[in-house]
Every structure is written in structure tokens, then in C-alpha cells.
C-alpha positions in Angstrom: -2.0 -13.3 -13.5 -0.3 -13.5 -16.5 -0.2 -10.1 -17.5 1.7 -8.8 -14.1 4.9 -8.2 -13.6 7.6 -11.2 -13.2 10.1 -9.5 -10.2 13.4 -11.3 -8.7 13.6 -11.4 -4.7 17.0 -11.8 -3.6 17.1 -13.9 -0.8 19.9 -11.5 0.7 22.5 -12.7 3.9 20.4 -15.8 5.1 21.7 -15.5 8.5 19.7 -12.2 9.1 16.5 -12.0 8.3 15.7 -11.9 4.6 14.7 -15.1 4.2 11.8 -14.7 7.0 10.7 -10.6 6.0 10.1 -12.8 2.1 8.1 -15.8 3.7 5.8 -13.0 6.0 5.3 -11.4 2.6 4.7 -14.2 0.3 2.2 -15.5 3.1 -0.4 -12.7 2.0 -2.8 -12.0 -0.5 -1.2 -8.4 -1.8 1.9 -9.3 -3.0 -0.2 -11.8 -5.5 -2.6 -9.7 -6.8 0.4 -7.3 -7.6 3.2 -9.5 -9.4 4.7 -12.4 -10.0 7.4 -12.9 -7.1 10.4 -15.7 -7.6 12.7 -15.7 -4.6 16.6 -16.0 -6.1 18.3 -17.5 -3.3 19.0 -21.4 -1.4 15.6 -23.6 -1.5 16.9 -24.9 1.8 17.6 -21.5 3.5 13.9 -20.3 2.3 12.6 -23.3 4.3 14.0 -22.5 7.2 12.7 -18.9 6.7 9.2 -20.3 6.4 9.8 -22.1 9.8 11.0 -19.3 11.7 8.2 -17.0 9.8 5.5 -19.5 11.1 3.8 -19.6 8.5 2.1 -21.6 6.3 3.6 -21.8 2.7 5.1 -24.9 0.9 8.8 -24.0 -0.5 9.7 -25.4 -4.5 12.8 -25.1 -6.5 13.5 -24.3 -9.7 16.2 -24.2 -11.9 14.7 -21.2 -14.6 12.2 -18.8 -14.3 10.5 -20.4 -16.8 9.8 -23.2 -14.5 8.0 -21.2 -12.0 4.2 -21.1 -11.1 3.5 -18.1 -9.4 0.9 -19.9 -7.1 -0.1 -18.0 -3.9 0.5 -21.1 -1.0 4.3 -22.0 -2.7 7.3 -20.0 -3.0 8.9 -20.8 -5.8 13.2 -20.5 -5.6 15.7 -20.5 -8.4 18.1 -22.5 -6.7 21.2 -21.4 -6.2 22.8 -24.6 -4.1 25.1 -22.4 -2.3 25.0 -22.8 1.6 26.6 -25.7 3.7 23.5 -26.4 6.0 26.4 -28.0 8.4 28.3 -24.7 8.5 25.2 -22.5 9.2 24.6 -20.4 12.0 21.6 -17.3 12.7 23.2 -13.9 13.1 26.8 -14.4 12.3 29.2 -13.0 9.3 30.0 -16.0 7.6 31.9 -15.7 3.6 29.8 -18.9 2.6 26.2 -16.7 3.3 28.4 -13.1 2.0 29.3 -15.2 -1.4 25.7 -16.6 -1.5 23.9 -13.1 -0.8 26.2 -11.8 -3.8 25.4 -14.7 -6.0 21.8 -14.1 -5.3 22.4 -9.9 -6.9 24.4 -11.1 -9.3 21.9 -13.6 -10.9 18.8 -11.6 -10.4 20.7 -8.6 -12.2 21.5 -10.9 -15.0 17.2 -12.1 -15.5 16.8 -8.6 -15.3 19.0 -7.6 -18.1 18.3 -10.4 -20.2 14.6 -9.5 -19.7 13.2 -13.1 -17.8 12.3 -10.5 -15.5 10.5 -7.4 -15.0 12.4 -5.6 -11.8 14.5 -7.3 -9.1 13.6 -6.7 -4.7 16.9 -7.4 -2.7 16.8 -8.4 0.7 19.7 -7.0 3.1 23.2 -8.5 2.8 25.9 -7.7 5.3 28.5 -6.0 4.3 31.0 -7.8 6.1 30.2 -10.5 5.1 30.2 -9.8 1.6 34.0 -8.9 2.0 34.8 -12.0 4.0 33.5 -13.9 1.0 36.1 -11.7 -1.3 33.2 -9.2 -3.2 35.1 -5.9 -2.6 31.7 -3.7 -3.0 30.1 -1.3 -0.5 26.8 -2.5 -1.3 24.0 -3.7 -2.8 23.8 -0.4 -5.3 27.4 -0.3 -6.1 27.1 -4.2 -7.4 24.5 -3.0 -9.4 25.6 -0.3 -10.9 29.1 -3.0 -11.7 27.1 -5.1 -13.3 24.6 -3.0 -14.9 27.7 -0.7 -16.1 25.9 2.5 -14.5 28.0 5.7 -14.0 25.7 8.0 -13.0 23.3 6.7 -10.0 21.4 7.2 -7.0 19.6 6.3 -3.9 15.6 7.3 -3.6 14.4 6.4 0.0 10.7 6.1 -0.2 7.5 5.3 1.8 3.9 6.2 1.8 4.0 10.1 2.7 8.5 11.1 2.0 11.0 10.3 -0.7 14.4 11.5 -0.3 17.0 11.7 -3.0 20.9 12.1 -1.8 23.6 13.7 -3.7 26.1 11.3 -1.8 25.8 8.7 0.3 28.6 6.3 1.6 31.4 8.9 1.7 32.7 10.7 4.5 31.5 14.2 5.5 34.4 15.8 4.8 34.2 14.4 1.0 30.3 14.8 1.4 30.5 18.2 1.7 32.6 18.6 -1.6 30.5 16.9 -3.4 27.8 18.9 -3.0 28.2 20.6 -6.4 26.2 22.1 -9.1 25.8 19.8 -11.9 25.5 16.9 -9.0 22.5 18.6 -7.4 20.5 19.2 -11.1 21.6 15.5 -12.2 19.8 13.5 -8.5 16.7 16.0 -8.7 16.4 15.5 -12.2 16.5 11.6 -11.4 13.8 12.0 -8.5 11.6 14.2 -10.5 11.4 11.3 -13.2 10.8 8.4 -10.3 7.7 10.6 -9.3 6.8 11.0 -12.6 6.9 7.1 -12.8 4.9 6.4 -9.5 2.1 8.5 -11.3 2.9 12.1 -9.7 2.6 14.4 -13.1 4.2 17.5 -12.0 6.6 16.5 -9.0 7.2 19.2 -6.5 10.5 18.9 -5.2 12.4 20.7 -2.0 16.2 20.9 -2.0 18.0 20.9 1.1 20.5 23.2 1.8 24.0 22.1 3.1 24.6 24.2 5.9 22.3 25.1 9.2 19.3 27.5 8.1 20.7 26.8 4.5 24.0 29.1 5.3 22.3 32.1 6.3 23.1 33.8 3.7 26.9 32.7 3.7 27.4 33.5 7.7 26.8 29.3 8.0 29.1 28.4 4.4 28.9 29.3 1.2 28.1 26.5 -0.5 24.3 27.4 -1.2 25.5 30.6 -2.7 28.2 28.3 -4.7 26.6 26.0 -6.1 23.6 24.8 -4.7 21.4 28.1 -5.5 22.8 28.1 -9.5 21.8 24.7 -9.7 17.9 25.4 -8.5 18.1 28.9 -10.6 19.4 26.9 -13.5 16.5 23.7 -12.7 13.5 25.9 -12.6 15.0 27.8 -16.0 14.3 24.6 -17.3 10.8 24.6 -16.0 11.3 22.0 -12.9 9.0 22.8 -10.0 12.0 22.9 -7.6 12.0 25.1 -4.2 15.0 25.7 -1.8 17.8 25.7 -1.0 15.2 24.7 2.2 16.8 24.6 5.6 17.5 21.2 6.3 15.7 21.7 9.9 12.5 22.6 8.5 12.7 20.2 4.5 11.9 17.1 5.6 8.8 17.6 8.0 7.3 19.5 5.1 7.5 17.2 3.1 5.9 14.1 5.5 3.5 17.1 5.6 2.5 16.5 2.1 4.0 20.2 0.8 7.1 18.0 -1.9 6.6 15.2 -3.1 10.1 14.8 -3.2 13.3 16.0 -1.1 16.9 16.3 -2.5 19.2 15.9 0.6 23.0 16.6 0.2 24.5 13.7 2.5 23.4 10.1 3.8 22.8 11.1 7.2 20.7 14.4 6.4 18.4 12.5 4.6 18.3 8.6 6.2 18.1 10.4 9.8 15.1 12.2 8.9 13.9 9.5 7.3 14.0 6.8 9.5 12.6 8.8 12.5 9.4 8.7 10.4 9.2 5.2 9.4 10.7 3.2 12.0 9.1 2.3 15.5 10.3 0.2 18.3 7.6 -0.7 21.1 9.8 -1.1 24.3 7.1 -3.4 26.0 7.0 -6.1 23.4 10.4 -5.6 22.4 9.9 -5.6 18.6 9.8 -3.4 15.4 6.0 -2.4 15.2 7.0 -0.2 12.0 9.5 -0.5 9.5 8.5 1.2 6.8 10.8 2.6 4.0 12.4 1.1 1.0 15.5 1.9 -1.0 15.2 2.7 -4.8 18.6 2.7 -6.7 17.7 5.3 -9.4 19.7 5.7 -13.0 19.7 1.6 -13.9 18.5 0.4 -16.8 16.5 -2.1 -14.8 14.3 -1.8 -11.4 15.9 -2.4 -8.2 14.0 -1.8 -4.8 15.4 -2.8 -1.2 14.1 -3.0 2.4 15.9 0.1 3.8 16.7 -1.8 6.6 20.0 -4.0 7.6 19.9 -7.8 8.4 19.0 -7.5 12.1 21.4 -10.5 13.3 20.8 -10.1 16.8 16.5 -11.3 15.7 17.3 -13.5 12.8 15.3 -16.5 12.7 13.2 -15.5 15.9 10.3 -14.9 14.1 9.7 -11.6 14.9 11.2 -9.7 12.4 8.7 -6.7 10.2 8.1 -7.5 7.0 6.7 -3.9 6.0 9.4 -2.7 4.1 9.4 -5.6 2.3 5.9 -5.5 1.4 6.7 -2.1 0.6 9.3 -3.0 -1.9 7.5 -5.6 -3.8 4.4 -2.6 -4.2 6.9 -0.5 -5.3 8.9 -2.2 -7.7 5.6 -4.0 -9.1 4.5 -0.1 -9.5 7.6 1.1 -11.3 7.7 -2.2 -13.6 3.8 -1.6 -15.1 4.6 1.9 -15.5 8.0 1.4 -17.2 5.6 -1.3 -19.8 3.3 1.0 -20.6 
């Protein structure tokens, strides 16, 4: 037990459902015989998450790392002390739970840096709320790269059969489709080839959208394959990078779920998180609930491991008790993954 990895769950906005996707994870065997898991969060919040999880698990605070156990049947919490229990309400944007979801990244990036931890798992925040509560960020990667002082970044969505790289993301399409340049498309694929590398993939084969329909046709659809995104796969495989494309963007991504990359580069948030999610997530209309949520958000370039549920804070279930906890289970096998690699 010893000898795995020590990894920081943030708590994220405790009025979604963070607090309960952690407790239906901690509740089972895997996440033990994985890593060493310390919730960063409110001790108080995390209880009611055990209640609405319905499950069986003791909650213990703790004001270091140091002071955690690690004992399957407890979660342990660095307590943060930052929620009004009096002022608290399920599923609404609130600055006291934005400020307390911030302050929960904030001090997880901080172990991480100073090394009391091996790799961080964030629960969602809301966004709203996080600007309500006066953090002027768009999200959970942009705090990190803040406070990590990262220029150059990225987000890897991954599950068991796709991972999909994007060369923006929370821009418009307009600006999106600008940025799709050269030196941006050789710097993310050079990023995803190295995550493969570091889930155990040797040689990473990786497909590279184009930006247009059928890839621009040629140039009847845009030029921007024959621009820049065609120099940049000419110039990767120079290098000796087992790249293909530019791929139509129609055709990329069911390939890959296929098992033909082991990687996709897409040029914009939508191309790639559309294709994505139709894959991973499943609703079953006669219960009413999430039977499959599976997909988990890497943030790629940081000098320390972050993984995230790829999945918002679902307001409208919080504290129901039905929420999915797969991407959460997902994250913590990820980021355990990633942090005995990175050791060895």
C-alpha cells in the first residue's frame, strides 16, 4: 500500500454531484488496490455525499496529508472548512460552493507541486459559479495551467477504446478555425503521442483530423489542410512520428473506436467532444438515468498529473443518488496509471 501512488481528489462544486461520483468510487475495492486517494474538499459536504451515495463509508478529516490513512471503509478529507451548511442548497450556483470548488484546485495543485502528492482527480465545478465567487477562469485547466505557470497545454479526452487531442477548445469557431495552424497541430500531437507513450503504448499511431468536410477535398471545402495542416503531418512523420491524415473528420473518429489510432488529433472542441461523447455516454429512457459515463479529461503539458470526469455537475440529479461514477473511476485508473509510469 505504501508503495502506490498518493493522488488529490478535488471535491469539485458540492452542489452537483462530485461529492457522491467520489463516495460511489471510494465504496469499491479498485480504486484501493490502485492508489492512495485523499479527497480535498469540506468533511461536512463529503458526508452528505456519502448519504446521498448510500453507501457505506465512514468520512475523517485531516488537516495534512501526512495525517491520512488510506484505509478502504474511510475517506479521508483535508479539510477545507469552507461551506456554510445553513446557506446550502443541491443544484444551485452559489459563490460560497464556486469559491470552495476553486479552493479545493488550488490546494490540490499546490500538494502536487510541492510533491505530498503524486497526481491530482478534479471533480466538476460550475463555471458559473466559479465567477460568482470572483475566480475569473474558464475552467478547471486554465486554473491549472495559472498556477502551474503552463504556456503551452492541452486537453486529452480518454476512455477505454478513443483518446482525442484538440488544437483548441473553448474558443469560438470563428477563432477555432484560425487557430488551426502548423506549429499548433505538431505541438498537441506531439503532446498525445507522449500520453500514449506513458499509458504503455510504445509506438502510438495517431490520426489527424482534417478541418474542413472530407478534409477540404482537395481545397474545393477550404484550404487549410493544404495550408497548414498537411505541412505539419509531412513535417511530423519527417521526424519519424507514426502520424496519418489529414483524415476526414466523418470517417477519424469511428476508426479509431475501431482500434485503427490509438490516438486522434481533432482541430476544435466540438469535433472531437461530439464524437466522443456519443461513444461513451448512455441514457436509458426507462429508468431515467446515466447507464454509461465513461470518459475522462487529461490536461496535457503540466508538470504535474491532472485527470477529470469529462462530465459537468449535473444539478438537476445532485444529491439523488443516482448519479454514474464511471468516469470517475476512470479518472482515478488513469491518473494512478500516469503517476507509476511518470516514477519509474
Amino acid at each position: 500500500m505504501n508503495q502506490l501512488p498518493i493522488l488529490a481528489i478535488t471535491m469539485g462544486d458540492p452542489a452537483g454531484v462530485g461529492p457522491e461520483i467520489i463516495a460511489m468510487s471510494l465504496a469499491q475495492e479498485a480504486p484501493y488496490a490502485l492508489c492512495r486517494p485523499i479527497v480535498v474538499g469540506d468533511a461536512a459536504m463529503m458526508e452528505l455525499g456519502v448519504r446521498s451515495a448510500k453507501v457505506d463509508l465512514k468520512v475523517r478529516a485531516v488537516e495534512r496529508t501526512a495525517d491520512a490513512r488510506f484505509e478502504r471503509g474511510t475517506i479521508d478529507v483535508l479539510d477545507l472548512k469552507l461551506i456554510d451548511a445553513s446557506q446550502f442548497a443541491y443544484g444551485t450556483v452559489s459563490a460560497q460552493c464556486g469559491h470552495a470548488a476553486f479552493e479545493a484546485v488550488r490546494t490540490a495543485i499546490d500538494l502536487a507541486m510541492k510533491g505530498e502528492v503524486d497526481g491530482t482527480v478534479t471533480a466538476p465545478l460550475n463555471k458559473e459559479a466559479l465567477h460568482v465567487a470572483g475566480h475569473d477562469f474558464a475552467g478547471h485547466t486554465e486554473i491549472y495551467a495559472h498556477y502551474t505557470g503552463t504556456k503551452k497545454y492541452a486537453m486529452l479526452l480518454a476512455d477505454d477504446r478513443m483518446r482525442v487531442i484538440h488544437v483548441s477548445t473553448h474558443v469560438s469557431l470563428h477563432e477555432a478555425c484560425d487557430r488551426a495552424k502548423k506549429e499548433r497541430v505538431i505541438a498537441v500531437t506531439e503532446l498525445i503521442l507522449d500520453a500514449c507513450k506513458s499509458f504503455g503504448i510504445a509506438d502510438p499511431h495517431i490520426g489527424v483530423a482534417g478541418l474542413n468536410p472530407h478534409a477540404g477535398e482537395g481545397g474545393l471545402f477550404g484550404d487549410e489542410e493544404i495550408r497548414e495542416i498537411i505541412p505539419a503531418i509531412e513535417e511530423m512523420r519527417a521526424r519519424g512520428w507514426n502520424v496519418e491524415g489529414p483524415v476526414p473528420p466523418d470517417s477519424l473518429f469511428s476508426r479509431a473506436r475501431s482500434g485503427q489510432f490509438d490516438g486522434c488529433v481533432a482541430m476544435y472542441h466540438d469535433q472531437g467532444h461530439i464524437a466522443f461523447k456519443v461513444g461513451g455516454f448512455e441514457w436509458d429512457r426507462q429508468t431515467q438515468r446515466m447507464v454509461a459515463v465513461k470518459g475522462v479529461n487529461i490536461t496535457l503539458g503540466l508538470p504535474i498529473i491532472r485527470v477529470s470526469v469529462d462530465h459537468g455537475t449535473a444539478f438537476d440529479v445532485a444529491g439523488k443518488g443516482i448519479a454514474n461514477p464511471d468516469a470517475m473511476l476512470m479518472s482515478i485508473e488513469y491518473a494512478a496509471l500516469m503517476a507509476r509510469n511518470r516514477k519509474q
